[in-house]
C-alpha positions as CSV (number, residue, x, y, z in Angstrom):
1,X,8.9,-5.9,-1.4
2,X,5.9,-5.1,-3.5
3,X,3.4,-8.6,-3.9
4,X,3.7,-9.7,-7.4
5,X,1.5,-12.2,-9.6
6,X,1.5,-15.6,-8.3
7,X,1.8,-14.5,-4.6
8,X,-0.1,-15.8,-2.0
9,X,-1.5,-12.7,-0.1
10,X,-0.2,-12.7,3.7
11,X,-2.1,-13.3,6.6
12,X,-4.4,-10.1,7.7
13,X,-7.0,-8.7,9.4
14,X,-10.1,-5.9,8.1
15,X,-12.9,-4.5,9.8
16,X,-15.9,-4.4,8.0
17,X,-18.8,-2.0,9.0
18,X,-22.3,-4.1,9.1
19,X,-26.1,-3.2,10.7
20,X,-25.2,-5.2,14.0
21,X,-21.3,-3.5,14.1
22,X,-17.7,-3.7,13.6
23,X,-16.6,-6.9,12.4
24,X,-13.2,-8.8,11.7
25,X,-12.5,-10.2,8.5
26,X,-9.6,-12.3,7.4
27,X,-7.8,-12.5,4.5
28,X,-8.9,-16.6,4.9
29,X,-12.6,-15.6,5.7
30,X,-12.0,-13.7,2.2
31,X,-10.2,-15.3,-0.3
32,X,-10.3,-18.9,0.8
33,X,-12.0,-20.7,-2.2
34,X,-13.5,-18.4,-3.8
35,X,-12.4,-15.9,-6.7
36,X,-12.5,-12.1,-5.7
37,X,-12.0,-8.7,-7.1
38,X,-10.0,-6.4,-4.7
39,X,-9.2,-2.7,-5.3
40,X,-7.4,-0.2,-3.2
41,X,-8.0,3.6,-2.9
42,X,-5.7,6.1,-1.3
43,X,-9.0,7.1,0.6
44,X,-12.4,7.2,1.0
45,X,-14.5,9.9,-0.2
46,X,-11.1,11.5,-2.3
47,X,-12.0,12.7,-5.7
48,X,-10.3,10.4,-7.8
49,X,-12.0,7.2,-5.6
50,X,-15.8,8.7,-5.1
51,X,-15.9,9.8,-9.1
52,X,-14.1,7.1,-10.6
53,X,-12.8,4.2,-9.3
54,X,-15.6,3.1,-6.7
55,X,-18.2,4.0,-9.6
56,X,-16.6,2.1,-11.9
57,X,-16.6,-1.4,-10.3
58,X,-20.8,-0.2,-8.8
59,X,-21.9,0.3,-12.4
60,X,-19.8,-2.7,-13.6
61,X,-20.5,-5.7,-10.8
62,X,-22.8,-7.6,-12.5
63,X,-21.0,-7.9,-15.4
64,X,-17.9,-8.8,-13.0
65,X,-19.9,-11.6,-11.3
66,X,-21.3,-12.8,-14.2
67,X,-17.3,-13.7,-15.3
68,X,-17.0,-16.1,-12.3
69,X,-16.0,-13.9,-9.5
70,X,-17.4,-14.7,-6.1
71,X,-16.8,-11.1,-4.5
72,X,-15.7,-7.7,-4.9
73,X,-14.4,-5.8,-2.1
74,X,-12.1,-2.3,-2.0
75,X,-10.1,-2.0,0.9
76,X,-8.3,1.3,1.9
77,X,-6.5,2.8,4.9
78,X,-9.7,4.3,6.6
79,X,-11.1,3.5,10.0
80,X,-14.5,1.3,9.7
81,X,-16.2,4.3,10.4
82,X,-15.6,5.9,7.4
83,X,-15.8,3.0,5.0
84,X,-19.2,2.0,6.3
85,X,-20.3,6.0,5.2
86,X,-18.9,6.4,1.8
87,X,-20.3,2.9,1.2
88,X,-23.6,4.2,2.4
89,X,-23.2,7.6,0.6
90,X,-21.9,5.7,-2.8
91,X,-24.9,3.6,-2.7
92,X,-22.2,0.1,-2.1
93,X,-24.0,-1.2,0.7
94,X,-24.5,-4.9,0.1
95,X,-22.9,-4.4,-3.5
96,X,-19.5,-4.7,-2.6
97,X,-17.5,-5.0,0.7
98,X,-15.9,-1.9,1.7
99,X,-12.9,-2.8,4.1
100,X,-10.5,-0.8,6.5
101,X,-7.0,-1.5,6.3
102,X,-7.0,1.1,9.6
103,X,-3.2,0.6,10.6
104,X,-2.2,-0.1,6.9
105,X,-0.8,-3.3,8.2
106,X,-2.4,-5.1,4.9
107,X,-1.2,-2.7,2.8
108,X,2.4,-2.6,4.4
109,X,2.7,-6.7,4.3
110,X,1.8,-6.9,0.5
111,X,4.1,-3.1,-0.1
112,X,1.5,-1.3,-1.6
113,X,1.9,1.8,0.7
114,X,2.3,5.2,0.0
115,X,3.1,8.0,1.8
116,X,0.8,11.1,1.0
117,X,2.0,12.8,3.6
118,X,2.6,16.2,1.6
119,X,-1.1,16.1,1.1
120,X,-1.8,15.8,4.4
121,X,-3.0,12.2,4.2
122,X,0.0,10.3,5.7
123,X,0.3,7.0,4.7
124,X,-2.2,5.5,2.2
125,X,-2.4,2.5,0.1
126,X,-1.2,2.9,-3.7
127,X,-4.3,2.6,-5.8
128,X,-4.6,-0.7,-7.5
129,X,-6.9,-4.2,-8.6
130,X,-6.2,-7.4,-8.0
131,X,-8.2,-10.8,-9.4
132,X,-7.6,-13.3,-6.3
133,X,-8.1,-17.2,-6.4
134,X,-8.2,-19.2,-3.2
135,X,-5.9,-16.4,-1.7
136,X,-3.2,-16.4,-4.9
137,X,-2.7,-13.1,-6.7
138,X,-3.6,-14.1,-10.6
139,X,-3.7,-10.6,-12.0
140,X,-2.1,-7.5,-10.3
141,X,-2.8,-3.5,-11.6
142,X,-1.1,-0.7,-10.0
143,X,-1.5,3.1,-11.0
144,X,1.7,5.1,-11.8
145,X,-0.3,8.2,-10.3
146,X,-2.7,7.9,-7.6
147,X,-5.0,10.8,-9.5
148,X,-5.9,7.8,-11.8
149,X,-8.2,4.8,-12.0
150,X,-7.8,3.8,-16.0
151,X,-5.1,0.8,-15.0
152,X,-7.0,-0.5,-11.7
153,X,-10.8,1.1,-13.3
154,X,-13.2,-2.2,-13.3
155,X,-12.9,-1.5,-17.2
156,X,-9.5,-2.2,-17.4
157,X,-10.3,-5.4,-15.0
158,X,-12.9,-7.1,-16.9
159,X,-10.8,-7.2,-19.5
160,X,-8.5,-9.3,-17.7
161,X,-11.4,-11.7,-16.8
């Protein structure tokens, strides 16, 4: 069953790349009291994600903050390893958290998953955004077609702020 507005988001864990390491970051440790952006990407470093979606919210984060969110982190069903390059690469370090979902167990509890498979990808997270306050889903945006961010695009979200 797919999360829905109004939700409280399940119990999970991340791993978050950082200067001294891997760490573990809980879905308390990130959405407990505080208000938070989270979007999901089918994968690091895919077209769709590098050009447009992960842009999107980069260029757009102050404005964001500015509205009264605490964080903005994108999560997708990569291994640390990987997030911690592309958010290198992208220029994100320390402007956003970038989080693995590396068994899609997240992504699987809240049924956001899809299977890309066919492209070689095997199971992925759907691409979508999410405004999140003290763990309760307020506003949830999922793409029809994982080739677009318009829906889930940080344009589309701070509208919704």
């Amino acid at each position: 069953m797919t999360i829905a507005e109004g939700d409280t988001l399940p119990q999970a864990k991340f791993k978050e790349k950082t200067a001294d390491g891997p760490i573990e970051v809980t879905t308390d440790e990130l959405f407990k009291g505080k208000k938070v952006v989270l979007f999901a990407v089918p994968g690091a470093f895919t077209p769709t994600c590098s050009l447009n979606h992960l842009p999107g919210y980069l260029e757009n984060r102050d404005a964001i903050l500015e509205r009264g969110v605490d964080e903005i982190a994108v999560v997708a069903v990569n291994d640390f390893f990987v997030m911690g390059a592309w958010a290198e690469k992208t220029g994100g370090t320390g402007k956003i958290r970038f989080l693995s979902d590396w068994d899609a167990s997240f992504t699987k509890a809240i049924g956001l998953e899809l299977d890309a498979s066919g492209a070689g990808l095997g199971i992925r997270s759907k691409r979508y955004s999410m405004l999140v306050e003290d763990g309760v889903v307020k506003s949830l945006n999922i793409e029809e077609s994982p080739g677009q961010a318009i829906t889930s695009g940080a344009a589309a979200m701070l509208e919704r702020l």
